[in-house]
PDB file of N, CA, C and O in Angstrom, chain B, residues numbered from 101:
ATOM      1  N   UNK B 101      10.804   2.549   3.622  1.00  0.00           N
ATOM      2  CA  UNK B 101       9.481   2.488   3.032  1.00  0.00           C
ATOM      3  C   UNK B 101       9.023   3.896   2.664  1.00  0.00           C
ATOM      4  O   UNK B 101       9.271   4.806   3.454  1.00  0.00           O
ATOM      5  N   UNK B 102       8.419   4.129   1.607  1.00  0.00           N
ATOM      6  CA  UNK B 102       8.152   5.544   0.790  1.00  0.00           C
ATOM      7  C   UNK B 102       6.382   5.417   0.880  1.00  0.00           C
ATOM      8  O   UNK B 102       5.881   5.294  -0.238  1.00  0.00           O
ATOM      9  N   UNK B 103       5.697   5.426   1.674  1.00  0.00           N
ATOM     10  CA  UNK B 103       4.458   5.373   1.630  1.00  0.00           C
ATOM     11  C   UNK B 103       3.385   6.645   1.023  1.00  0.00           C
ATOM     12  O   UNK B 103       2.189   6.775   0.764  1.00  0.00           O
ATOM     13  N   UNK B 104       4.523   7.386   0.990  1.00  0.00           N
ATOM     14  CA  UNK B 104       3.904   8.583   0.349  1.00  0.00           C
ATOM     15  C   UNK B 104       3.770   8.320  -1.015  1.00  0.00           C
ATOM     16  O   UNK B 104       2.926   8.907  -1.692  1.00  0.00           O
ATOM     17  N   UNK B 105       4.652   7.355  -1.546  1.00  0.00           N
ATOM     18  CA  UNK B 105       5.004   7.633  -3.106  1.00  0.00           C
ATOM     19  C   UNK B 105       3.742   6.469  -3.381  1.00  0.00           C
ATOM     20  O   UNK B 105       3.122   6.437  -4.444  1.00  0.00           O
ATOM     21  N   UNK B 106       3.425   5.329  -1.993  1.00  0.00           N
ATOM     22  CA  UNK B 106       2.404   4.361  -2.224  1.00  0.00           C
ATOM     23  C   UNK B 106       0.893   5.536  -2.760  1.00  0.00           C
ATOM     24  O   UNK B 106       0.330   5.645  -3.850  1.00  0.00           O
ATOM     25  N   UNK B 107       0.614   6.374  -1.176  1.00  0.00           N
ATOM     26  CA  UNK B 107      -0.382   7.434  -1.761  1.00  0.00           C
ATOM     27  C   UNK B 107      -0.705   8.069  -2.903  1.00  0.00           C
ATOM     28  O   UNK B 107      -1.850   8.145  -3.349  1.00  0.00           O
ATOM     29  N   UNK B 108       0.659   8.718  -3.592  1.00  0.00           N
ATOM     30  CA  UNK B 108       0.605   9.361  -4.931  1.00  0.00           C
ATOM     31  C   UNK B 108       0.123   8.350  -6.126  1.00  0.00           C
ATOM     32  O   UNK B 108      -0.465   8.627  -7.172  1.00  0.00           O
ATOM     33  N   UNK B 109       0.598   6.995  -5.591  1.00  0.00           N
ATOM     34  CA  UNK B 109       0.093   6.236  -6.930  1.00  0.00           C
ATOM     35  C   UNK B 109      -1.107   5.652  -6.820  1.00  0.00           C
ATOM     36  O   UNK B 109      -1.752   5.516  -7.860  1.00  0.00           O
ATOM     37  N   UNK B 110      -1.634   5.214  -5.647  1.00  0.00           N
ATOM     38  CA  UNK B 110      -2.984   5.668  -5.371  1.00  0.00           C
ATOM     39  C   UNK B 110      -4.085   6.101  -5.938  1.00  0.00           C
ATOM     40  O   UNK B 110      -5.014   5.671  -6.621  1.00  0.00           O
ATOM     41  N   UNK B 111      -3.563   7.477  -5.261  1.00  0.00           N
ATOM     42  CA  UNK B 111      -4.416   8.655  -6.336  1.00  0.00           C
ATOM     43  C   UNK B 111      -4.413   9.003  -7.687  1.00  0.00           C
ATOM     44  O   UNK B 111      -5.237   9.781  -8.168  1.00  0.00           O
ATOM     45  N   UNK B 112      -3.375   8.372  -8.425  1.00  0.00           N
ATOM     46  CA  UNK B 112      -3.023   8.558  -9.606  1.00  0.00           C
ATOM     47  C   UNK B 112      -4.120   7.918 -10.576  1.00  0.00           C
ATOM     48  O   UNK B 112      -4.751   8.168 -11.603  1.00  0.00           O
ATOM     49  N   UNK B 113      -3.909   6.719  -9.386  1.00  0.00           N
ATOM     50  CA  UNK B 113      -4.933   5.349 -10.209  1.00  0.00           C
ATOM     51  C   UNK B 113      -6.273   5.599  -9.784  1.00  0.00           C
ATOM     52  O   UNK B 113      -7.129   4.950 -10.385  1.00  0.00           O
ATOM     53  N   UNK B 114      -6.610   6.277  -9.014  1.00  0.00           N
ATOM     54  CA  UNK B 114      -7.736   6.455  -8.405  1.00  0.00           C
ATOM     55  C   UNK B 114      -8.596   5.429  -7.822  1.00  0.00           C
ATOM     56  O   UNK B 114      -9.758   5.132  -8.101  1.00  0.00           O
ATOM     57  N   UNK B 115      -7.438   4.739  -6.577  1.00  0.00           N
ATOM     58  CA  UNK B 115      -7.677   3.806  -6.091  1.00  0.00           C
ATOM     59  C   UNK B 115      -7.996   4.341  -4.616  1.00  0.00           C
ATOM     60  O   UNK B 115      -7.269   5.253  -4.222  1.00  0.00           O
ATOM     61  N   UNK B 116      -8.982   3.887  -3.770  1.00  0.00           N
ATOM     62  CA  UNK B 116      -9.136   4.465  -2.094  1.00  0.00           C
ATOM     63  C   UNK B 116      -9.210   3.718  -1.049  1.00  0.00           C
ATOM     64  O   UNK B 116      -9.607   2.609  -0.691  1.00  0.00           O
ATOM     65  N   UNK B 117      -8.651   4.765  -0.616  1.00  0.00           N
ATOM     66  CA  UNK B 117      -8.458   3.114   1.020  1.00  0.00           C
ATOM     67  C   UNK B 117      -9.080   2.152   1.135  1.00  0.00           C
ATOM     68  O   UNK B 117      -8.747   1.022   1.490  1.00  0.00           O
ATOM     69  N   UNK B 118     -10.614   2.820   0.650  1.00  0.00           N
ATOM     70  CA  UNK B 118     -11.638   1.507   0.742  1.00  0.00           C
ATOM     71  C   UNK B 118     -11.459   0.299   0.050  1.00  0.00           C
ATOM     72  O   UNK B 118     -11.795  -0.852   0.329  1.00  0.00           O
ATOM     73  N   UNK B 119     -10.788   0.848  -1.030  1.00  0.00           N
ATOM     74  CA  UNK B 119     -10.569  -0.210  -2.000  1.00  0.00           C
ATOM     75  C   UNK B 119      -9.499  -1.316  -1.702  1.00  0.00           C
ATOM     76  O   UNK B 119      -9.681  -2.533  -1.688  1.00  0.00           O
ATOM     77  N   UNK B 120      -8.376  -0.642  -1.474  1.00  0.00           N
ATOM     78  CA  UNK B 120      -7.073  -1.087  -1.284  1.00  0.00           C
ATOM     79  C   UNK B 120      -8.000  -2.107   0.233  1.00  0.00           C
ATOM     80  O   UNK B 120      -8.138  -3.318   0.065  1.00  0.00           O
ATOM     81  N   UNK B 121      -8.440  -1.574   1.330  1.00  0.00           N
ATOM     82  CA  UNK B 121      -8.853  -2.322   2.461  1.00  0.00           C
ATOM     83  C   UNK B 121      -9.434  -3.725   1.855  1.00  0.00           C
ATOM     84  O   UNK B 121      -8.685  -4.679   2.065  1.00  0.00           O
ATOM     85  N   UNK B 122     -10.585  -4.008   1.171  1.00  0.00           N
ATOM     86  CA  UNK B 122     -11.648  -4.807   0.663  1.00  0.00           C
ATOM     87  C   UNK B 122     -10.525  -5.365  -0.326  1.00  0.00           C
ATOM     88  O   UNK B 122     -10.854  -6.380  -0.939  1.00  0.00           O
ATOM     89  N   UNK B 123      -9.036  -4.771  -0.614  1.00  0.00           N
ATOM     90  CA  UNK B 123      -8.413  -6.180  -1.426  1.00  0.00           C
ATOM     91  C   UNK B 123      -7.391  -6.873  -0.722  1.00  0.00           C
ATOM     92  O   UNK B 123      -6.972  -8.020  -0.880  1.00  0.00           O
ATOM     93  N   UNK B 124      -6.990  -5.793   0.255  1.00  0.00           N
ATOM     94  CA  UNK B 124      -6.607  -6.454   1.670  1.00  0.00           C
ATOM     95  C   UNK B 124      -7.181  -7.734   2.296  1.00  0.00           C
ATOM     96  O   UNK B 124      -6.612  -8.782   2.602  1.00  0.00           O
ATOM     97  N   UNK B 125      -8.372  -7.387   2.394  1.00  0.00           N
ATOM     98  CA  UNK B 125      -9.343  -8.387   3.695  1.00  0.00           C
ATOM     99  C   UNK B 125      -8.857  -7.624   5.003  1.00  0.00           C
ATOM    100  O   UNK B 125      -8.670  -8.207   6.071  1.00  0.00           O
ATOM    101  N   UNK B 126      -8.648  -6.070   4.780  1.00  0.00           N
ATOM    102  CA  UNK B 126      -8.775  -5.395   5.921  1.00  0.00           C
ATOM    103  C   UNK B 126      -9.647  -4.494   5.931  1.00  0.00           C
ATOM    104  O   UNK B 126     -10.265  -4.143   4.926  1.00  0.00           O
ATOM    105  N   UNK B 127      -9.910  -3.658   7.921  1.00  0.00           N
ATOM    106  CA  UNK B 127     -11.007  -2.967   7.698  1.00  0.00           C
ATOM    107  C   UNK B 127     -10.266  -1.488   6.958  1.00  0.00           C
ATOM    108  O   UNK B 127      -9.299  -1.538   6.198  1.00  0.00           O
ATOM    109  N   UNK B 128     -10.963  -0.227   7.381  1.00  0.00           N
ATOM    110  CA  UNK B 128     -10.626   0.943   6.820  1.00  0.00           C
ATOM    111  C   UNK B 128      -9.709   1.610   7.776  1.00  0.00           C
ATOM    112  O   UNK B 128      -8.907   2.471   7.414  1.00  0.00           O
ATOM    113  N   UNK B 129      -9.833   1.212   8.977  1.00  0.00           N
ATOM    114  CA  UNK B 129      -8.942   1.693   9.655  1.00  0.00           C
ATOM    115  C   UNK B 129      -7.550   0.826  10.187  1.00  0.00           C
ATOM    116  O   UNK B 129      -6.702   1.095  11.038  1.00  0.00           O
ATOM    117  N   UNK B 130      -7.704  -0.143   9.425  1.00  0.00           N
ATOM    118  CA  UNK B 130      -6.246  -1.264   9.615  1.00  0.00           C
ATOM    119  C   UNK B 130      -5.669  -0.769   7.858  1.00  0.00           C
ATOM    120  O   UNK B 130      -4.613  -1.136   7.342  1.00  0.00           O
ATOM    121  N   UNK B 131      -6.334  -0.197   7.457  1.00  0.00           N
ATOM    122  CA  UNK B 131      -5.409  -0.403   5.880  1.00  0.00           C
ATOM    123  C   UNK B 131      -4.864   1.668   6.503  1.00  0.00           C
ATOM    124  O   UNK B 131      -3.700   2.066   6.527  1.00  0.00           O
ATOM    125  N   UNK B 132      -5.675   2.232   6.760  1.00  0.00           N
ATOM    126  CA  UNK B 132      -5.058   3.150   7.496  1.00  0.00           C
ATOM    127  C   UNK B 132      -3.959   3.239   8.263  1.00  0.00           C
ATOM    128  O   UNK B 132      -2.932   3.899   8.111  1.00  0.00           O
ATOM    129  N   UNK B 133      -4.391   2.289   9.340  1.00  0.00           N
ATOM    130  CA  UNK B 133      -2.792   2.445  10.372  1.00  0.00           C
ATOM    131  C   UNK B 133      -1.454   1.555   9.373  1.00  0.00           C
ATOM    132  O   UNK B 133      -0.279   1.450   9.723  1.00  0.00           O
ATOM    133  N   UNK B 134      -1.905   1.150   8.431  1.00  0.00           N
ATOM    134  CA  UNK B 134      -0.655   0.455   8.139  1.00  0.00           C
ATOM    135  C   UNK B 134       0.064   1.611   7.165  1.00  0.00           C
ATOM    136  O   UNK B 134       1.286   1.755   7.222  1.00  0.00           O
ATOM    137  N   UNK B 135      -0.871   2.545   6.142  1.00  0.00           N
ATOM    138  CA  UNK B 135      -0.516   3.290   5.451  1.00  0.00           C
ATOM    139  C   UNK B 135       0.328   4.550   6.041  1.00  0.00           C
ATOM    140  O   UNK B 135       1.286   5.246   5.705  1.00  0.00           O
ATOM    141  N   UNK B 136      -0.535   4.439   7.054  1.00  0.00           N
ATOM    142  CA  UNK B 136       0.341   6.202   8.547  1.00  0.00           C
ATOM    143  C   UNK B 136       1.263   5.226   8.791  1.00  0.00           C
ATOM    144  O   UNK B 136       1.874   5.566   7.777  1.00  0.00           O
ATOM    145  N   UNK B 137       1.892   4.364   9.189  1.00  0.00           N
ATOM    146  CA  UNK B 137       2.994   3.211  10.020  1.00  0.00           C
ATOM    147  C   UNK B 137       2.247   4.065  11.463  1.00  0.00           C
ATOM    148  O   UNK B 137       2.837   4.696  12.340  1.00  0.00           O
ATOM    149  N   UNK B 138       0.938   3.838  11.329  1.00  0.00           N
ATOM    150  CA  UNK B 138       0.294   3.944  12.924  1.00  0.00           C
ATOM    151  C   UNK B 138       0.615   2.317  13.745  1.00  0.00           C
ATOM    152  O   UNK B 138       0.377   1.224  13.229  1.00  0.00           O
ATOM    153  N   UNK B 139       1.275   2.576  15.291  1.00  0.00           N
ATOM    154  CA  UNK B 139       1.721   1.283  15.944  1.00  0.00           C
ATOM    155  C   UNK B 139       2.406   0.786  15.043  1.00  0.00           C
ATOM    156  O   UNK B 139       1.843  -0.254  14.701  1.00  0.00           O
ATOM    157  N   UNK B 140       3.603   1.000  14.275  1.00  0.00           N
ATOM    158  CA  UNK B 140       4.432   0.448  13.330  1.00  0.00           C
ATOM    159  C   UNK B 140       4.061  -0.732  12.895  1.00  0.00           C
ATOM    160  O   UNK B 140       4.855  -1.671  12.953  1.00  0.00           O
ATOM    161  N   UNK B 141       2.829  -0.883  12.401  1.00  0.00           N
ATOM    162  CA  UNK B 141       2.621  -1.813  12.043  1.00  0.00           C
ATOM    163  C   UNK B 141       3.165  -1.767  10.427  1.00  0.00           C
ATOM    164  O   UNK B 141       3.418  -0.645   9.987  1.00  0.00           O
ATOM    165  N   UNK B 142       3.324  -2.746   9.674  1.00  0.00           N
ATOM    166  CA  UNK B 142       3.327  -2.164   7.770  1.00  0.00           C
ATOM    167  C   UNK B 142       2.820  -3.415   7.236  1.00  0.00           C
ATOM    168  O   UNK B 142       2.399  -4.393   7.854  1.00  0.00           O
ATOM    169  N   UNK B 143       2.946  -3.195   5.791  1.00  0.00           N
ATOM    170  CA  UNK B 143       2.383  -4.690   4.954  1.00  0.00           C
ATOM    171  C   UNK B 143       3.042  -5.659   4.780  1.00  0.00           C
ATOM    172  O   UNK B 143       4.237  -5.490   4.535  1.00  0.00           O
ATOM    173  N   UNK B 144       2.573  -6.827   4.837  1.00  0.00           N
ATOM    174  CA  UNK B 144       2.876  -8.405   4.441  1.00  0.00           C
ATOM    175  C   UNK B 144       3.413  -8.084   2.902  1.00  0.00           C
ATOM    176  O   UNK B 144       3.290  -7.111   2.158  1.00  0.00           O
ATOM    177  N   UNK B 145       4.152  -9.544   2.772  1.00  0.00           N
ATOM    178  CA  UNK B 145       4.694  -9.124   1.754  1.00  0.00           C
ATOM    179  C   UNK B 145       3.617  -9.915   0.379  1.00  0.00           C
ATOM    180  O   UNK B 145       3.860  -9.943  -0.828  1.00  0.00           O
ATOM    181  N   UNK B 146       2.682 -10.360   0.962  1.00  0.00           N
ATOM    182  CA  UNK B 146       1.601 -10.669   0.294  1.00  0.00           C
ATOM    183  C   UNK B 146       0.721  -9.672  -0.777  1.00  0.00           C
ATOM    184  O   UNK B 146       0.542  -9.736  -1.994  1.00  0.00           O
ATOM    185  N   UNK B 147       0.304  -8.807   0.180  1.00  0.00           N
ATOM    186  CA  UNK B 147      -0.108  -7.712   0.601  1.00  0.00           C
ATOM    187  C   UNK B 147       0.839  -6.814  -0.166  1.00  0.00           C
ATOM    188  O   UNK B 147       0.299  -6.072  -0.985  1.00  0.00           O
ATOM    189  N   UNK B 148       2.098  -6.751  -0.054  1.00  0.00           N
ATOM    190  CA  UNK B 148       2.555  -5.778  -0.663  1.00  0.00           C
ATOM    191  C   UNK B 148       2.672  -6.321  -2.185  1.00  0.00           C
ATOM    192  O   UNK B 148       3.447  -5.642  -2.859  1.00  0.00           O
ATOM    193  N   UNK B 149       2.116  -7.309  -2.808  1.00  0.00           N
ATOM    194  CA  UNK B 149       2.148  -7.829  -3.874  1.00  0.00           C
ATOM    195  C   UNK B 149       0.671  -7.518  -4.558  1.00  0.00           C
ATOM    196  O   UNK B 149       0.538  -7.111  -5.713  1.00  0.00           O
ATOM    197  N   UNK B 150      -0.336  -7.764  -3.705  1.00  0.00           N
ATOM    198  CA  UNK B 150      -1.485  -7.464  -4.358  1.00  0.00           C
ATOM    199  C   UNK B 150      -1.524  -5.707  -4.634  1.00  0.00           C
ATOM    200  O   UNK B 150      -2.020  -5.314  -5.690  1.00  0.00           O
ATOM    201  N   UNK B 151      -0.971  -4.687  -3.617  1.00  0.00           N
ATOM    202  CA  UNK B 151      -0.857  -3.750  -3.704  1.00  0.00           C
ATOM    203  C   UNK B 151      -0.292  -3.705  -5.853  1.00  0.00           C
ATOM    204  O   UNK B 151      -0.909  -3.333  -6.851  1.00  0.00           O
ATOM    205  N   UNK B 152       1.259  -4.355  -5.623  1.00  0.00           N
ATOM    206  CA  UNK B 152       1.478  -4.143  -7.007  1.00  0.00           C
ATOM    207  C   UNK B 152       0.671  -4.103  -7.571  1.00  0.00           C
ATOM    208  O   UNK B 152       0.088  -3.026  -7.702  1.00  0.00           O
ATOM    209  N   UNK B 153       0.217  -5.249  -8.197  1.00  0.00           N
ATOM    210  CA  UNK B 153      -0.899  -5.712  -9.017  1.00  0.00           C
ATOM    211  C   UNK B 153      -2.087  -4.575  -9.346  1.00  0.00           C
ATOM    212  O   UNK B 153      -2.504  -4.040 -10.373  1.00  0.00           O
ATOM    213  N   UNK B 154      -2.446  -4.489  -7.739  1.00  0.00           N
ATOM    214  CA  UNK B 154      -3.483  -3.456  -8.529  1.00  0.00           C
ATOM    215  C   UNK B 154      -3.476  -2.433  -9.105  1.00  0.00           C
ATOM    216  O   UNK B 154      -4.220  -2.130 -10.038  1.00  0.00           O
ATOM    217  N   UNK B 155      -2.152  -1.398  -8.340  1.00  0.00           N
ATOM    218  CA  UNK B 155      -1.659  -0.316  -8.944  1.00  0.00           C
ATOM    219  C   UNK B 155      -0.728  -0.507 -10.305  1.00  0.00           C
ATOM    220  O   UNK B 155      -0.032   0.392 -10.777  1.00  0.00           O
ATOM    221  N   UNK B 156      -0.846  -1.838 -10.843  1.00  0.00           N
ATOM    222  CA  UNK B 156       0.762  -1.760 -11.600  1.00  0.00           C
ATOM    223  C   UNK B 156       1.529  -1.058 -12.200  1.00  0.00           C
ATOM    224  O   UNK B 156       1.743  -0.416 -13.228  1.00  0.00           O
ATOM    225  N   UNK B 157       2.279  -1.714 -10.199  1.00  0.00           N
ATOM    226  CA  UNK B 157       3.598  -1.380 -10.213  1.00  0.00           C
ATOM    227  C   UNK B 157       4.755  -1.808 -10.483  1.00  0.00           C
ATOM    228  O   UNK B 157       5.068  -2.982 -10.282  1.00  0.00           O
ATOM    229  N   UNK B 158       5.579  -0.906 -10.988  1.00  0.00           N
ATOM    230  CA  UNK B 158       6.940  -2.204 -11.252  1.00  0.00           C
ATOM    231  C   UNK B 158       7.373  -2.482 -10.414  1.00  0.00           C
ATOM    232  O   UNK B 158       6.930  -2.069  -9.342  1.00  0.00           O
ATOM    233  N   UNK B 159       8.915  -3.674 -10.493  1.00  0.00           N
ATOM    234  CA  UNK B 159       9.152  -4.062  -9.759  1.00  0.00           C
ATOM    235  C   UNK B 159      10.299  -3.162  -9.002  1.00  0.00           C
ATOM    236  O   UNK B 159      10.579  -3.482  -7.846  1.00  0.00           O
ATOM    237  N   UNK B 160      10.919  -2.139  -9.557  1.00  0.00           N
ATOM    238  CA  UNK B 160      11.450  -1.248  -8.860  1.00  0.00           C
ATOM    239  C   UNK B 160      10.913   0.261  -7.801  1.00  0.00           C
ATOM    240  O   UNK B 160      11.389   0.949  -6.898  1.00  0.00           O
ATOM    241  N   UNK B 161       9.285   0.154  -8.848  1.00  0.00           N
ATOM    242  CA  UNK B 161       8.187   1.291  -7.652  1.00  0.00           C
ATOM    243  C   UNK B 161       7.939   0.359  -6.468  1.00  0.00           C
ATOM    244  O   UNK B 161       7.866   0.981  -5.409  1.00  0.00           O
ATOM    245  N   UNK B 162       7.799  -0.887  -6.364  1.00  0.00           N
ATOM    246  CA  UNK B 162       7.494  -1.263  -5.183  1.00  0.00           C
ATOM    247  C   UNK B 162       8.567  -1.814  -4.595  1.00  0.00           C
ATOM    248  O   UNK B 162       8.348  -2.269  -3.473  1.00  0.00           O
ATOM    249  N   UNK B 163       9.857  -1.930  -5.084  1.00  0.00           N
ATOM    250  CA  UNK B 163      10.565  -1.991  -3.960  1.00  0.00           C
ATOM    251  C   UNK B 163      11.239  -0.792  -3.317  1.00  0.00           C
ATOM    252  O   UNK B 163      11.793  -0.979  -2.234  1.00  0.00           O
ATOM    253  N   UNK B 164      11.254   0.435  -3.868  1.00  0.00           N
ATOM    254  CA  UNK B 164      10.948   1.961  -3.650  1.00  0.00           C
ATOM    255  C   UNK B 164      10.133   1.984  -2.359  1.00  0.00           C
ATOM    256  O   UNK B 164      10.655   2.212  -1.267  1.00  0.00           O
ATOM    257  N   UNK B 165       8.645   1.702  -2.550  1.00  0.00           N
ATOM    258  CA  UNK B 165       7.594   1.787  -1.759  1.00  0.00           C
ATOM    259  C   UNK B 165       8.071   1.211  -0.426  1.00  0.00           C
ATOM    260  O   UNK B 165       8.288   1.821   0.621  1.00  0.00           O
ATOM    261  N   UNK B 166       8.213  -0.390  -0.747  1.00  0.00           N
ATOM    262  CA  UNK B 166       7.909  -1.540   0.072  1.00  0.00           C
ATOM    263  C   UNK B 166       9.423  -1.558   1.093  1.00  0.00           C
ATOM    264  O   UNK B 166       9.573  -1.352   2.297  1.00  0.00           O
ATOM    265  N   UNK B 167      10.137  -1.809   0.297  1.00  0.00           N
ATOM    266  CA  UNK B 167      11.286  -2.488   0.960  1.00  0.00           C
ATOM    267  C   UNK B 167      12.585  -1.192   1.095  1.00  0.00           C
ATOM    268  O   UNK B 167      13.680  -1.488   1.574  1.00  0.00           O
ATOM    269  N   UNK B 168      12.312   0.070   0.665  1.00  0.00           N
ATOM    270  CA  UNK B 168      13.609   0.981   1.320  1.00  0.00           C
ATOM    271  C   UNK B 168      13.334   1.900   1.943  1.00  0.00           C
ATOM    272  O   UNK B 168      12.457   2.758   2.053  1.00  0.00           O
ATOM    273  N   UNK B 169      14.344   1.555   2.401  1.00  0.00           N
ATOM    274  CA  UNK B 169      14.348   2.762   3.684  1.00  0.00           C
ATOM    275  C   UNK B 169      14.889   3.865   3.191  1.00  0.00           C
ATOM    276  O   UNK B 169      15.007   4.865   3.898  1.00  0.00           O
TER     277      UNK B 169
END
């Protein structure tokens, strides 16, 4: 998982935790610990879909992001 490269596009889009949280249906500090892999927690793959969407991303940035190690 490349969560940094999630951040950069982020900011690119000028999207903020808050935002990304409220499209989650999480708070600010659960879209946090998932973004740090605080308590290894990470995203659903739901979740890692709406992520696409909002940032659109392709389907090779988010499996970049999402799914490699």
């Amino acid at each position: 998982m490349d969560y940094d490269l999630l951040k950069v596009k982020m900011k690119k889009n000028k999207v903020t935790y808050e935002t990304m949280a409220k499209l989650l249906g999480l708070t600010l500090n659960g879209f946090a610990n998932k973004i740090n892999r605080t308590n290894s927690s990470g995203f659903y793959v739901d979740e890692a879909n709406l992520i696409r969407q909002k940032l659109n991303l392709s389907q090779e940035e988010a499996f970049t992001i999402f799914f490699n190690n």
